[in-house]
N, C-alpha and C positions, 0 to 999 in steps of 0.2 A: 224585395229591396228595390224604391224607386232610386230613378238616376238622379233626383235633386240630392237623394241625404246620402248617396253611397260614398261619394269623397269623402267624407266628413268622418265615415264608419271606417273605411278601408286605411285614416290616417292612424288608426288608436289599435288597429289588428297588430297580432303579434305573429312572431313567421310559427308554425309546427314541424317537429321534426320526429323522426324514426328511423331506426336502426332494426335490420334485422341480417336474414343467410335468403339470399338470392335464389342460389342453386349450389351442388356440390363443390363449386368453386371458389362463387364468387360472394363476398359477404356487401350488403347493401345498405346507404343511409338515404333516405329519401329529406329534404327541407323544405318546405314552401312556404315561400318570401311574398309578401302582402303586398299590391299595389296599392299607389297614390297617387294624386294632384301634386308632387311635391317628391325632390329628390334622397332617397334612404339609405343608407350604410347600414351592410350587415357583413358580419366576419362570421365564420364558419372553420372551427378547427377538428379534425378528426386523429386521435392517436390508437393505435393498435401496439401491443404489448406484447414483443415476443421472444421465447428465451433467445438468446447469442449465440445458441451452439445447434438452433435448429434454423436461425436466418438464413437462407442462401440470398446470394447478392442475386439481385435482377431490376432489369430497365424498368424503373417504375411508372415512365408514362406509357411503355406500351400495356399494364397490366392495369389501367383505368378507362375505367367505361364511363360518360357524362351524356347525359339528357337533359331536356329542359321542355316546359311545356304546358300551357295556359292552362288555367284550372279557375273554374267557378257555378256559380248555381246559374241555370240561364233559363229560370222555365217561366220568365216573364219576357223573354226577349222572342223576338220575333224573325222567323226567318223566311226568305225571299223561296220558296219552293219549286220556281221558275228556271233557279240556276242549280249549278251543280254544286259550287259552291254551298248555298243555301242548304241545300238538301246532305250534303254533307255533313256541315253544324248541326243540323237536325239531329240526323243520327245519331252524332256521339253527345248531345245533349240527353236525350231520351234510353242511351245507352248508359247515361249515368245515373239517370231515374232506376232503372231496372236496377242496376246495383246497390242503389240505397234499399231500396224494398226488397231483394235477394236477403241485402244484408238483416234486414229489420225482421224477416221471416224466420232465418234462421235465429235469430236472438227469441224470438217468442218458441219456437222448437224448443229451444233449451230451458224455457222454464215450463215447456209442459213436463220434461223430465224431473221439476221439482214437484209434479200433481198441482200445477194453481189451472184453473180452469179460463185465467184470461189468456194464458200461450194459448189456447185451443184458437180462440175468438181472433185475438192479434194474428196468429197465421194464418186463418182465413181471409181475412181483410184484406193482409200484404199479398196473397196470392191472386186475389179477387184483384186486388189493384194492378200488379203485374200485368196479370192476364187483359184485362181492359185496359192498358196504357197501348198496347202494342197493337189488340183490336183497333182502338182510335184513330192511332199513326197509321193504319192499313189502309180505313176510311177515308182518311185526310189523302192518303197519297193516291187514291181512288180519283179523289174530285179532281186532278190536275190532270187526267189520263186525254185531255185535250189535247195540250201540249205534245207532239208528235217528232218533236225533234228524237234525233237517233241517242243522243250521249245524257238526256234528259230523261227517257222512257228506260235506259241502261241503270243509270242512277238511282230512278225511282227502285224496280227491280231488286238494286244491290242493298237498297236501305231496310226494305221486307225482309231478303237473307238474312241482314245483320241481328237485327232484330229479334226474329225467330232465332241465329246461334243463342243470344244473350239471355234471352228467355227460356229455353234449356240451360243453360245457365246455371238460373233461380231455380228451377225445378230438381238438377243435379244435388245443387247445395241442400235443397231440404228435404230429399231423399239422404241424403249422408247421414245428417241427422236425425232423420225416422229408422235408421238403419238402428241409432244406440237406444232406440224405446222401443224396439217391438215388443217387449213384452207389457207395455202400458195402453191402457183401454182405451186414454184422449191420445193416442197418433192416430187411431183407424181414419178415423174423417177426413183428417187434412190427406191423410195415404190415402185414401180414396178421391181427394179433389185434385191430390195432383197427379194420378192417374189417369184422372180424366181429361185433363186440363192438356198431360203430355199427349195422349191418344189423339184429343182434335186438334193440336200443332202438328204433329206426323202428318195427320191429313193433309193441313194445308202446303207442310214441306213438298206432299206425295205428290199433289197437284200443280205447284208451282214448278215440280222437277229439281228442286234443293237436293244436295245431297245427302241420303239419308246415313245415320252411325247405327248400322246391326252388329250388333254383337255376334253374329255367327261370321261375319265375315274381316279378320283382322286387317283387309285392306280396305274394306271401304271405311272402315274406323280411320286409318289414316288419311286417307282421302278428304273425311270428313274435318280431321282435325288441320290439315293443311291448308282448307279452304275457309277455315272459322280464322286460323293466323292473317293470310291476306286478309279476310274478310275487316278483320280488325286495325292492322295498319294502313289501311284503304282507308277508313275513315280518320282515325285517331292521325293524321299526318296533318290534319288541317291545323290542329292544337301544337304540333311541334314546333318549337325554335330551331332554326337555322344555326350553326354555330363557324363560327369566322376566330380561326385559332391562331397562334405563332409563338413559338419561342422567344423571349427575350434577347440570349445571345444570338441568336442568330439576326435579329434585327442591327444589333450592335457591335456584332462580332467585328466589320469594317472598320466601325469609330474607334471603337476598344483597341485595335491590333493595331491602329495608325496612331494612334496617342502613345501607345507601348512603345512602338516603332519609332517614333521621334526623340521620346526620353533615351530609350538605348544610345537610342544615334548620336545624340547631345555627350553624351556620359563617353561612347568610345571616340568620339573625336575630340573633346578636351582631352582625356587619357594620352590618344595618339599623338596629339602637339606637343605635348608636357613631355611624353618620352623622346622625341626628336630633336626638340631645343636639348635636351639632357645629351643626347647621340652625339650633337651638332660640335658643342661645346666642350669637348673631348679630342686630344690628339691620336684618337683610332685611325686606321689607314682607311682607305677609303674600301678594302674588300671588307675589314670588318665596319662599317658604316652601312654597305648593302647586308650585312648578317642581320646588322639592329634592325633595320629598315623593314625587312622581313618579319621578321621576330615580333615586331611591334603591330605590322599590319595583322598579322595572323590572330595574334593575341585579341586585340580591340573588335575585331571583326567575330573573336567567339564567346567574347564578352557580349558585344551588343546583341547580337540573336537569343544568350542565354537569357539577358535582362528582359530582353524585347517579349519571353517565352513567358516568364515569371512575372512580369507588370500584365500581362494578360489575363492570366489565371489567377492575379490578387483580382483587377478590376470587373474580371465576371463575378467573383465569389463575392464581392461588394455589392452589385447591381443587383447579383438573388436576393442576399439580404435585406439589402432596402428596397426593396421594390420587389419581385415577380421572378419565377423560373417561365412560367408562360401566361398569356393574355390570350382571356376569351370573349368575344361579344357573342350574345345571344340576341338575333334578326325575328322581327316577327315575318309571320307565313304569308305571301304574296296577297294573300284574301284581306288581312286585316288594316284597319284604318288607323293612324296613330304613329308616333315617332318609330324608326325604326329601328333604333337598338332599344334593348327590353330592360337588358343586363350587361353590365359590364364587369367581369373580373379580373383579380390577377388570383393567381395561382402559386403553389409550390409545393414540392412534397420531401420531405428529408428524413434522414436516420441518424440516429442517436444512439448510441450504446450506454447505458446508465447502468450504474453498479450500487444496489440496494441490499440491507441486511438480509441474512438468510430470517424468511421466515419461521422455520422451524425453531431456529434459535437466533431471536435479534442480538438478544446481549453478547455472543459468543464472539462478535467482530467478522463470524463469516460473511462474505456477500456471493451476492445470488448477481450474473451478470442478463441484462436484457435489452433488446434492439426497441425501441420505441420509431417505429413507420410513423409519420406525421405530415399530412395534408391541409394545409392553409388557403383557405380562398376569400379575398375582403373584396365583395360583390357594392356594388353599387345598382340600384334600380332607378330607373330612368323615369319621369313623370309618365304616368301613366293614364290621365283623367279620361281620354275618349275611351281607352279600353275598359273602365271600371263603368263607366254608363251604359256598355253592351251589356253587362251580367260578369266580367268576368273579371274575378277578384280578387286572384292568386297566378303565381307562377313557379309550378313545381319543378325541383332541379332531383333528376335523381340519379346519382354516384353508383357504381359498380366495383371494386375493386379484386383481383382474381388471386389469390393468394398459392393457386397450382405449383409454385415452384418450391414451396415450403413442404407438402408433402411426401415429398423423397425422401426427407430426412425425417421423418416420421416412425415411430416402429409400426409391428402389426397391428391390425384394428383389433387381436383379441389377443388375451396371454392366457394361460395355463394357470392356474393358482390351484393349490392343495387345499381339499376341504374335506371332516368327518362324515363319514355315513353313521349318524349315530346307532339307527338299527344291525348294519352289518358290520360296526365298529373296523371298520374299514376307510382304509385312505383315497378319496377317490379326488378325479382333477376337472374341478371346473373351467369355462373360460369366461373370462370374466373380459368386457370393451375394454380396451386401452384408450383412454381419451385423453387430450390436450385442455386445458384452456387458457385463453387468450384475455386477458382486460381489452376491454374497448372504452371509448371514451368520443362523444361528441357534443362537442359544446357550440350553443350559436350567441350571437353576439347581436343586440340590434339596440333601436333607440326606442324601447318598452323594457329591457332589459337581458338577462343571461337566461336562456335554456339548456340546460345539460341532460344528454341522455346516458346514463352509464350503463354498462352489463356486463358477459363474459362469451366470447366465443367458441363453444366447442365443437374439436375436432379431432378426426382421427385420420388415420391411415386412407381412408375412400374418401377424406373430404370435409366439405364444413355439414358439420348434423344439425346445431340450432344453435340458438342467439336465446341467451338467459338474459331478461332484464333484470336491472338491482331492485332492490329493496326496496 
């Protein structure tokens, strides 16, 4: 993509989204919002579906996780390999090559498992390609070995590392999948080139002093797996957005409680004059005149705090409404050229208790009661045209959401059920998963139009197991 037509491309993109389970906790939607020369509105609402009677209350912003983080094709741009910078972008560029061709390998695997003889040819290819993208980059970072600065020869160094984890990697992924054809004649080849292909990467690990992952040794396995994680947020940090957060109320909690505070005050001092001309104008003695005096002061003064407490907690619960529980700006990374907020949203997240027919039986008038979790964010993307001339032509936001406080109230992950043993016409007890599921619902909003992702979360007593999409 040149930089004269990419404005032009990047106005008419649409954002992509996906839903899926994270980890045993936390269930995950990933969206990525399209840059422009030109500023764009996208709303983003997510609801999760849960019975009432298995809800446990909990702080919903500490159980949300947010990311955010430049994403695009950049193998026409060029980078400065002099700096650390430079050589940075590099890697996670060329890191993203490896993953398209991981991915593209393993897709051709799968249709050797249907006997077509082009999966053979395609996996060769992509693995051929793999393998010489990262020889290339080795080459290339060869020729600057001039360069003698300390934090520049480090760099270089740490780009080969990355590289070679990523490339084990691909080689991982299509062994998984030569694992479900061993019994088909078109795997041997590819099993045999990625054998080979892994053996003279060992090598150059061996020689570089990489840390190697043997399987006889459960701690260098970790070792290995601990230093592929740095390995990977050492790079990938260049692509991260910076995030600049805040609560609503608490920006306003001041204005709010002084505008509360005033109205009270208006309301117990009219109160308290009106009762005193009432006192004044009475032939009370003057001991009963300090009784009213008192009476009145006391009153007005627990009047106005009570007001003062109640105008506060209407005018937050308005400010959520129309506007935001919290405000995020999303900063580009020091390296990059271009205005400096990327994204700006607001936020919120609420519960709902909705009471719907019983399934089983609509017509019977029963209802079924359920908590609907609901996260709102209408994002605004900020012009973006120097960033879309680099190559980079998305900005992924990816949500985490940890749902652990729900599976207390869970039963066992497995129950007892009675089943036949037809041959020993005997009663025997199977255990059958106890599973939950969840509706999920994410819908995004932009000016191309509405994307909805629907599915079903299931879960059990250990946790979130997977994400069904619908139909």
């Amino acid at each position: 993509m040149s930089a004269e037509n990419a404005p032009s491309e990047m106005s008419a993109a649409k954002p992509e989204v996906r839903a899926g389970v994270h980890d045993a906790s936390r269930v995950e939607w990933i969206v990525s919002l399209p840059l422009a020369v030109k500023e764009q509105e996208f709303t983003t609402e997510v609801v999760i579906e849960i019975p009432s009677n298995l809800f446990a209350k909990h702080a919903p912003w500490d159980q949300l996780q947010e990311l955010a983080r430049l994403d695009g094709r950049e193998e026409g741009a060029a980078f400065d390999t002099a700096t650390v910078d430079g050589l940075r972008r590099l890697a996670v560029t060329l890191a993203s090559q490896l993953t398209r061709a991981g991915d593209a390998l393993v897709r051709h695997c799968r249709l050797m498992g249907k006997h077509e003889d082009d999966g053979v040819q395609g996996s060769l290819k992509w693995l051929q390609t793999a393998v010489a993208l990262v020889d290339r980059t080795r080459t290339r970072l060869a020729l600057g070995e001039t360069d003698a600065r300390v934090e520049i020869v480090k760099e270089r160094a740490l780009v080969d590392e990355y590289l070679s984890v990523r490339l084990l990697e691909v080689l991982s992924g299509a062994e998984r999948e030569l694992e479900a054809l061993a019994d088909s004649p078109l795997a041997n080849e590819l099993e045999e080139a990625c054998a080979c292909a892994l053996e003279r990467e060992l090598e150059v690990r061996a020689s570089r002093g990489f840390i190697e992952a043997s399987s006889d040794s459960p701690r260098e396995l970790e070792r290995y797996l601990d230093r592929s994680s740095k390995l990977k947020k050492h790079f990938q940090e260049v692509l991260f957005l910076s995030a600049e957060r805040y609560a609503v109320s608490q920006r306003l909690h001041h204005v709010a409680a002084g505008l509360a505070g005033i109205v009270a005050a208006m309301g117990a001092f009219i109160m308290q004059i009106a009762l005193l001309r009432q006192a004044s104008s009475s032939t009370t003695a003057v001991t009963g005149g300090l009784v009213v005096l008192t009476v009145v002061a006391g009153v007005s003064y627990a009047v106005r705090d009570r007001a003062k407490d109640v105008g506060l907690l209407w005018m937050t619960g308005r400010i959520h409404q129309l506007y935001a529980q919290r405000v995020v700006r999303w900063r580009l990374p020091r390296m990059e050229k271009g205005p400096s907020v990327v994204i700006h949203a607001r936020e919120s997240i609420d519960e709902e208790v909705r009471r719907d027919p019983d399934p089983l039986n609509p017509e019977s008038g029963a209802k079924t009661s359920a908590t609907h979790l609901r996260f709102k964010q209408r994002a605004t993307v900020e012009p973006s045209g120097a960033l879309v001339k680099t190559g980079i032509t998305r900005v992924r936001q990816v949500f985490r959401y940890d749902l652990s406080p729900i599976f207390s109230r869970l039963d066992d992950a497995t129950k007892p059920v009675p089943v036949l043993d037809v041959r020993a016409h005997r009663v025997r007890t199977a255990h059958a998963p106890r599973c939950y599921r969840f509706p999920m619902t994410v819908t995004v909003t932009s000016p191309t139009g509405v994307i909805v992702e629907r599915g079903t979360l299931v879960v059990d007593k250990r946790g979130l197991d997977r994400f069904e999409p619908s139909e």
